[in-house]
C-alpha positions as CSV (number, residue, x, y, z in Angstrom):
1,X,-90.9,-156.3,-103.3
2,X,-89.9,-155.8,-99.7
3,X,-88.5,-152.5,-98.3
4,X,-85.2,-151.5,-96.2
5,X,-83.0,-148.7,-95.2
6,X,-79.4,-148.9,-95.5
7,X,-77.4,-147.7,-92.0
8,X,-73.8,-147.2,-90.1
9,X,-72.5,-145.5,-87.0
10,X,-74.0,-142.4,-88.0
11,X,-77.6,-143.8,-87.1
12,X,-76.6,-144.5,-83.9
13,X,-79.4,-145.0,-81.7
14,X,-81.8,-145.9,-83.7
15,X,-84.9,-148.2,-82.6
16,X,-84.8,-150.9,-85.3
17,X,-87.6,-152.7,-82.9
18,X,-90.1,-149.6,-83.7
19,X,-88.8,-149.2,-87.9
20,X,-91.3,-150.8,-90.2
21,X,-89.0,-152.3,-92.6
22,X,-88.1,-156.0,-94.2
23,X,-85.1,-155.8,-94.4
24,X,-81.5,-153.9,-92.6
25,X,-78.2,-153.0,-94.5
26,X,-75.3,-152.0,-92.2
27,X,-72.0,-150.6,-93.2
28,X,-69.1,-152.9,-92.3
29,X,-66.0,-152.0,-93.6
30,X,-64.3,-148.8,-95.3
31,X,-60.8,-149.2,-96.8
32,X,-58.3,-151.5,-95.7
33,X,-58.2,-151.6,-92.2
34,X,-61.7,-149.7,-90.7
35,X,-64.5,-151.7,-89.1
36,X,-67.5,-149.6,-88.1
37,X,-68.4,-149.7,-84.5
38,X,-72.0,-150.2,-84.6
39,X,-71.8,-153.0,-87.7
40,X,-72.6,-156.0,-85.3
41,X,-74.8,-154.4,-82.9
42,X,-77.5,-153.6,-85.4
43,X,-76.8,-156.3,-87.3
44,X,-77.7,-158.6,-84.0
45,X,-80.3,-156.8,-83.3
46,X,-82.0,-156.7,-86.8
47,X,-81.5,-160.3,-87.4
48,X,-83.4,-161.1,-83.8
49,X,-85.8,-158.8,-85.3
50,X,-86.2,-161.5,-88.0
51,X,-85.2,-158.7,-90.7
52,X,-83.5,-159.3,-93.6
53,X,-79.7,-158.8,-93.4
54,X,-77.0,-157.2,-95.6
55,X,-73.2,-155.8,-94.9
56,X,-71.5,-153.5,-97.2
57,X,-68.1,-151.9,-97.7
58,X,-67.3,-148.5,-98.7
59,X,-64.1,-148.8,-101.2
60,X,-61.8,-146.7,-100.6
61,X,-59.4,-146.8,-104.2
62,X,-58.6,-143.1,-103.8
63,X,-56.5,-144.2,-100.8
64,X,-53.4,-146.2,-103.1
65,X,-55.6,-149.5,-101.6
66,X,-55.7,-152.2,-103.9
67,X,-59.3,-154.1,-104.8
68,X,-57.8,-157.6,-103.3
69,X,-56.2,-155.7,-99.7
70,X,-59.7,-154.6,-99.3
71,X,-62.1,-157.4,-100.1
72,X,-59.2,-159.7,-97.8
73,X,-60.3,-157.0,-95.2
74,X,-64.4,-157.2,-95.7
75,X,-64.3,-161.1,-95.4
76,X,-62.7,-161.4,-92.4
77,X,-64.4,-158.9,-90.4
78,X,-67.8,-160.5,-92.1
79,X,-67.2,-163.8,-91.3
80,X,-70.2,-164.4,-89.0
81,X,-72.6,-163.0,-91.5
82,X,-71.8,-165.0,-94.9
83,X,-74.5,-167.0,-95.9
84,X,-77.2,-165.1,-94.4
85,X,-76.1,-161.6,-95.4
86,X,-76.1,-160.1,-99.0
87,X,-72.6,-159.0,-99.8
88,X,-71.8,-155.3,-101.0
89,X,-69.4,-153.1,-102.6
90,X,-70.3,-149.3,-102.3
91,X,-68.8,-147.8,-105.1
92,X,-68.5,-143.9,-104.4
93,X,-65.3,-142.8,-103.7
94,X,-62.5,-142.2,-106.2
95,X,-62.3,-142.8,-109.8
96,X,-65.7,-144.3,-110.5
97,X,-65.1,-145.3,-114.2
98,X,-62.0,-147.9,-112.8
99,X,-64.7,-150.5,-113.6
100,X,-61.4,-152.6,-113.3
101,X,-60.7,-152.3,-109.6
102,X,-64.5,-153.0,-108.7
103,X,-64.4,-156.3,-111.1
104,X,-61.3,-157.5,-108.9
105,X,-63.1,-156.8,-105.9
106,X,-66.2,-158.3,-106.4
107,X,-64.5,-161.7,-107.3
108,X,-62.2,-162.0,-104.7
109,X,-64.9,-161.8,-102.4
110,X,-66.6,-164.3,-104.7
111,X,-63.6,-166.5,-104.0
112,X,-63.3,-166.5,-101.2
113,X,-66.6,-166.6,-99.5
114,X,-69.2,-168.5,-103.0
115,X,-71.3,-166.0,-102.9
116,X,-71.5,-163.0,-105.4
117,X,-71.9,-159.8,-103.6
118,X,-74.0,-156.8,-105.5
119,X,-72.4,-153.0,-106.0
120,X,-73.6,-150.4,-105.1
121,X,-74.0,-146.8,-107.2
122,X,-75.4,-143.9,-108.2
123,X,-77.3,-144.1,-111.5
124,X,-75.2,-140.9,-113.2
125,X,-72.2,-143.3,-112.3
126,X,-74.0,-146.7,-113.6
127,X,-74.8,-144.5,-117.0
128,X,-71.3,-143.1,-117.7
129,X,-69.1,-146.0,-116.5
130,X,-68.6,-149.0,-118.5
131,X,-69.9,-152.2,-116.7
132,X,-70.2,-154.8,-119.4
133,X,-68.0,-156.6,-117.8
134,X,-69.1,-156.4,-114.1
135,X,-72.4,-157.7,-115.1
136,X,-70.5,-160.1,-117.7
137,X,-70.1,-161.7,-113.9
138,X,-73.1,-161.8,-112.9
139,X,-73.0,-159.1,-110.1
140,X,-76.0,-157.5,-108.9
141,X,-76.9,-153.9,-109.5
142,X,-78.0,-151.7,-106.2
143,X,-78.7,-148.2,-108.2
144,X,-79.2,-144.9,-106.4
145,X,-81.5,-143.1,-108.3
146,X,-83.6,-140.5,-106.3
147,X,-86.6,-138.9,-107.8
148,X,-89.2,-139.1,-105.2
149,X,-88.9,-139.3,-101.1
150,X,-91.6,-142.1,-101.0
151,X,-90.7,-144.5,-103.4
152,X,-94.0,-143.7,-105.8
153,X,-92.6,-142.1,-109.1
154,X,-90.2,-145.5,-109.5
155,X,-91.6,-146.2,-112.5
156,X,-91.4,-142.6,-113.7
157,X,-87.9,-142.3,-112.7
158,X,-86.6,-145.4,-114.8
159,X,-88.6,-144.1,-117.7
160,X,-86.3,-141.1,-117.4
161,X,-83.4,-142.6,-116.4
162,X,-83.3,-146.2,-118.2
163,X,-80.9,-148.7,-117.0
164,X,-77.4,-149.2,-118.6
165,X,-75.9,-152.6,-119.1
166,X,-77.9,-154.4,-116.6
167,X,-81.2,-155.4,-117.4
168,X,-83.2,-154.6,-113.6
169,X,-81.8,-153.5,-110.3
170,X,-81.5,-155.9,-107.7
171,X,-82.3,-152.6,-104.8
172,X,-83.4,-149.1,-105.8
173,X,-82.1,-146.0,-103.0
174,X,-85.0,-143.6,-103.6
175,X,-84.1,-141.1,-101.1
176,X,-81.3,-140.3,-98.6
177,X,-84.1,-138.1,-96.9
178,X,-86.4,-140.4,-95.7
179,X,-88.8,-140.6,-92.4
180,X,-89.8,-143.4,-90.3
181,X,-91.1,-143.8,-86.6
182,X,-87.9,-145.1,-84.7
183,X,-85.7,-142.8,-86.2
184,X,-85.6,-139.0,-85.8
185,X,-83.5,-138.1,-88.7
186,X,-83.2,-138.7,-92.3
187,X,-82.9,-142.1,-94.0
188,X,-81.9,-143.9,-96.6
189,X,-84.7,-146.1,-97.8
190,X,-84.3,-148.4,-100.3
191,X,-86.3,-151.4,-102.4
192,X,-85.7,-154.9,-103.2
193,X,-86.9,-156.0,-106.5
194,X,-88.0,-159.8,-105.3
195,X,-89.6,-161.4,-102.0
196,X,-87.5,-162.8,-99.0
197,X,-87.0,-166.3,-101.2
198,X,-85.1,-164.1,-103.5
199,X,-83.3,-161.8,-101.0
200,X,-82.1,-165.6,-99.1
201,X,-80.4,-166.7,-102.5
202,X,-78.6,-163.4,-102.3
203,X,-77.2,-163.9,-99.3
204,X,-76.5,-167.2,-100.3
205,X,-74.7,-167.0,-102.9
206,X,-77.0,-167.8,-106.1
207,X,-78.5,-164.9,-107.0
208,X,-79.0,-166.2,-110.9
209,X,-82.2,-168.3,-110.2
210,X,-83.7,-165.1,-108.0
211,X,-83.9,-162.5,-110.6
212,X,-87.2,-161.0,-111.1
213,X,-88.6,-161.3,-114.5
214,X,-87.1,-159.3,-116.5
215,X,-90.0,-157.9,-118.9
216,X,-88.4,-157.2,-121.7
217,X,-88.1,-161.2,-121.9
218,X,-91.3,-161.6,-121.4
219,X,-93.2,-159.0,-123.5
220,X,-94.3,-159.4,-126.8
221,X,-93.0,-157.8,-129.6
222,X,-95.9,-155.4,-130.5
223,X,-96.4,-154.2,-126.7
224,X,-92.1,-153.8,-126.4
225,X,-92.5,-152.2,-129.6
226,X,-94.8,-149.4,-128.7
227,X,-93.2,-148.4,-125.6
228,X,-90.2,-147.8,-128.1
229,X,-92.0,-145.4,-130.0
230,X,-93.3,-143.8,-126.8
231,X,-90.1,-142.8,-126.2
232,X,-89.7,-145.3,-123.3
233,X,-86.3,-147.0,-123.9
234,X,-84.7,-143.8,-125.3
235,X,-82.6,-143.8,-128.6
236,X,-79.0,-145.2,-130.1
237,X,-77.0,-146.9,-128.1
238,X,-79.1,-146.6,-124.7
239,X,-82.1,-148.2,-126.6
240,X,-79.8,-151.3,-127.8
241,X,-78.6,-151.5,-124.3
242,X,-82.3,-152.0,-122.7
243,X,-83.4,-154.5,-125.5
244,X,-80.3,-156.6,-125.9
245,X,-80.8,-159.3,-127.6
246,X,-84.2,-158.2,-128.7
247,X,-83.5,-155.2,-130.5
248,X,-83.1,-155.9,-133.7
249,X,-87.1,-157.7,-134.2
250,X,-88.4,-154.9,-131.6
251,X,-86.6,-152.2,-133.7
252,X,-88.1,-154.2,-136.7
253,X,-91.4,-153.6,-136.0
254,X,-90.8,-150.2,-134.6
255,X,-90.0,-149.5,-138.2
256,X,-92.9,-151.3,-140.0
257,X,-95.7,-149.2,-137.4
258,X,-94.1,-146.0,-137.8
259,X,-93.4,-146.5,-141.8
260,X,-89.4,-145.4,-141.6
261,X,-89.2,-147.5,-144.9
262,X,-90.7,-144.9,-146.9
263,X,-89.5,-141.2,-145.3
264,X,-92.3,-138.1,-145.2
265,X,-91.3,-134.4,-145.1
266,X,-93.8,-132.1,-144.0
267,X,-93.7,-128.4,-143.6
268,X,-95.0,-126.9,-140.5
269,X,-98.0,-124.3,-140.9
270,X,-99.4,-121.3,-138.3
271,X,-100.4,-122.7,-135.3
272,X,-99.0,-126.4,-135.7
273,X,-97.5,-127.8,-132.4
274,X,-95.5,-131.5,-132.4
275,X,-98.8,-133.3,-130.8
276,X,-101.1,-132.1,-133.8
277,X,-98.5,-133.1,-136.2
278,X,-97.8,-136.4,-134.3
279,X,-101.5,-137.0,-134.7
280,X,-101.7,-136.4,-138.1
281,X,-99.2,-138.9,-139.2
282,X,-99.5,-141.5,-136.5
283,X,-96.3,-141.4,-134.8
284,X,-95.2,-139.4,-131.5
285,X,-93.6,-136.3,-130.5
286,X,-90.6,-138.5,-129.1
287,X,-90.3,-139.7,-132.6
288,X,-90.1,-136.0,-134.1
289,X,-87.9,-134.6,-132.1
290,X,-85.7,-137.7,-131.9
291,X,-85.8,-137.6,-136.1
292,X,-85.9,-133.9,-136.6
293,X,-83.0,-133.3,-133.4
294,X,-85.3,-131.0,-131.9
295,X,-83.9,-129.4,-128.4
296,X,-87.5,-127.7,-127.6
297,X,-90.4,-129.5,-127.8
298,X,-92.5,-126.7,-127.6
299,X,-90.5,-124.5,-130.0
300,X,-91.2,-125.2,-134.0
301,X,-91.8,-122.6,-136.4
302,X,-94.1,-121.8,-140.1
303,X,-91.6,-123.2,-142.6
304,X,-90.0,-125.5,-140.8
305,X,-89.7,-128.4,-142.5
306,X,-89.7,-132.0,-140.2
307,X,-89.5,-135.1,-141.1
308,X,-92.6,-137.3,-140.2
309,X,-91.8,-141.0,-141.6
């Protein structure tokens, strides 16, 4: 995993030479016709520095622009940096469900340059958008998802907020607030889920052979299946969506360790809580309140009659 901030103009004066990072992101283009000032100079100066390099451009949709003015517009004010640059589309401006307008983006830059450039997002927006499609064409996923300013709670974070249509993030933005000597203001900080190998084919153009693992390829039914019931993958459609193509053994066994075949009723008594009742009957609290559409965990009453198998 190597680690990076993401900059522009705005972080002017920065002393890339005294940031301890792998890798530099600078913003190149906005719209259809803007080139930021300081794109090349940190971008020289990071790649002396040996850093990893990527460009982005900040789509401007809400402007009338269309997806092929502005992609024609990042090319040619990139054209020193392809092939040793990751390509991306920062999606944040506009109507963010026109999954439509991104798609035609993303491949004309494809066209025109062989290498397939990653978007960038917000995790609310990668949850409520449809993106089947985008990742249908193999486009990376850079997800903003901020729950901690050091990076540590990453696991905790995806747990939370599982990913939607793609199976891992290429980057993860953990903060827009972060801190590092060379800089004396906040930062976006940001990490890459592979080593440089992986960051090079990027930038190269075949990201396909550099994806990390994707563990829920590589785990084995039993162990995918009790993270299921430990509420890890969520429910419906959000669980199918993490699986894929695995769902249907993993929810299989789900089924056959929690006993859904044959359903239990139980009727809660003074001083029961969800855990004691989760322990009684071998399942989880996730499970009751996902089966018994509880809203407050902490919140069950005598009488109340739950469903436990």
């Amino acid at each position: 995993m190597l680690k990076g901030i993401d900059i522009s103009h705005h972080q002017r004066g920065i002393d890339l030479g005294a940031i301890d990072v792998d890798f530099v992101i600078c913003k190149a283009t906005e719209g259809n016709g803007y080139t930021d000032e300081m794109c090349d100079t940190f971008y020289q100066k990071a790649k002396s520095l040996g850093k990893k390099l990527g460009v982005y451009h900040f789509a401007r949709p809400d402007l009338g622009n269309s997806p092929e003015a502005e992609a024609d517009w990042f090319v040619k004010e990139t054209l020193g940096y392809h092939k040793e640059a990751m390509l991306i589309l920062d999606w944040e401006s506009g109507n963010l469900q026109d999954t439509v307008w991104a798609r035609k983006w993303l491949d004309r830059v494809y066209s025109k340059t062989g290498v397939r450039p990653v978007i960038y997002m917000s995790a609310s927006v990668m949850r409520s958008a449809n993106w089947g499609d985008v990742v249908a064409g193999d486009y990376g996923l850079w997800v903003a998802n901020y729950g901690s300013n050091n990076g540590t709670a990453q696991e905790e974070v995806f747990n939370r907020y599982p990913l939607k249509y793609w199976n891992f993030y290429a980057l993860w933005q953990y903060t827009s607030k972060g801190r590092l000597n060379g800089y004396n203001g906040n930062l976006d900080l940001n990490y890459f889920s592979g080593d440089g190998t992986a960051w090079d084919k990027y930038a190269g153009g075949s990201p396909s052979s550099s994806k990390p693992s994707n563990p829920v390829e590589t785990k084995s039914t039993d162990e995918l299946a009790r993270e299921v019931i430990a509420g890890k993958y969520g429910n419906g459609e959000d669980r199918k969506n993490a699986l894929g193509s695995r769902y249907d053994e993993v929810q299989a066994r789900v089924n056959e360790i929690l006993g859904t075949n044959k359903v239990e009723y139980y009727v809660v008594q003074k001083n029961d809580n969800l855990t004691k009742i989760a322990n009684k009957y071998g399942t989880t609290v996730n499970q009751l309140v996902a089966w018994n559409n509880i809203s407050n965990p902490n919140l069950i009453y005598a009488g109340q009659k739950l469903r436990v198998r």
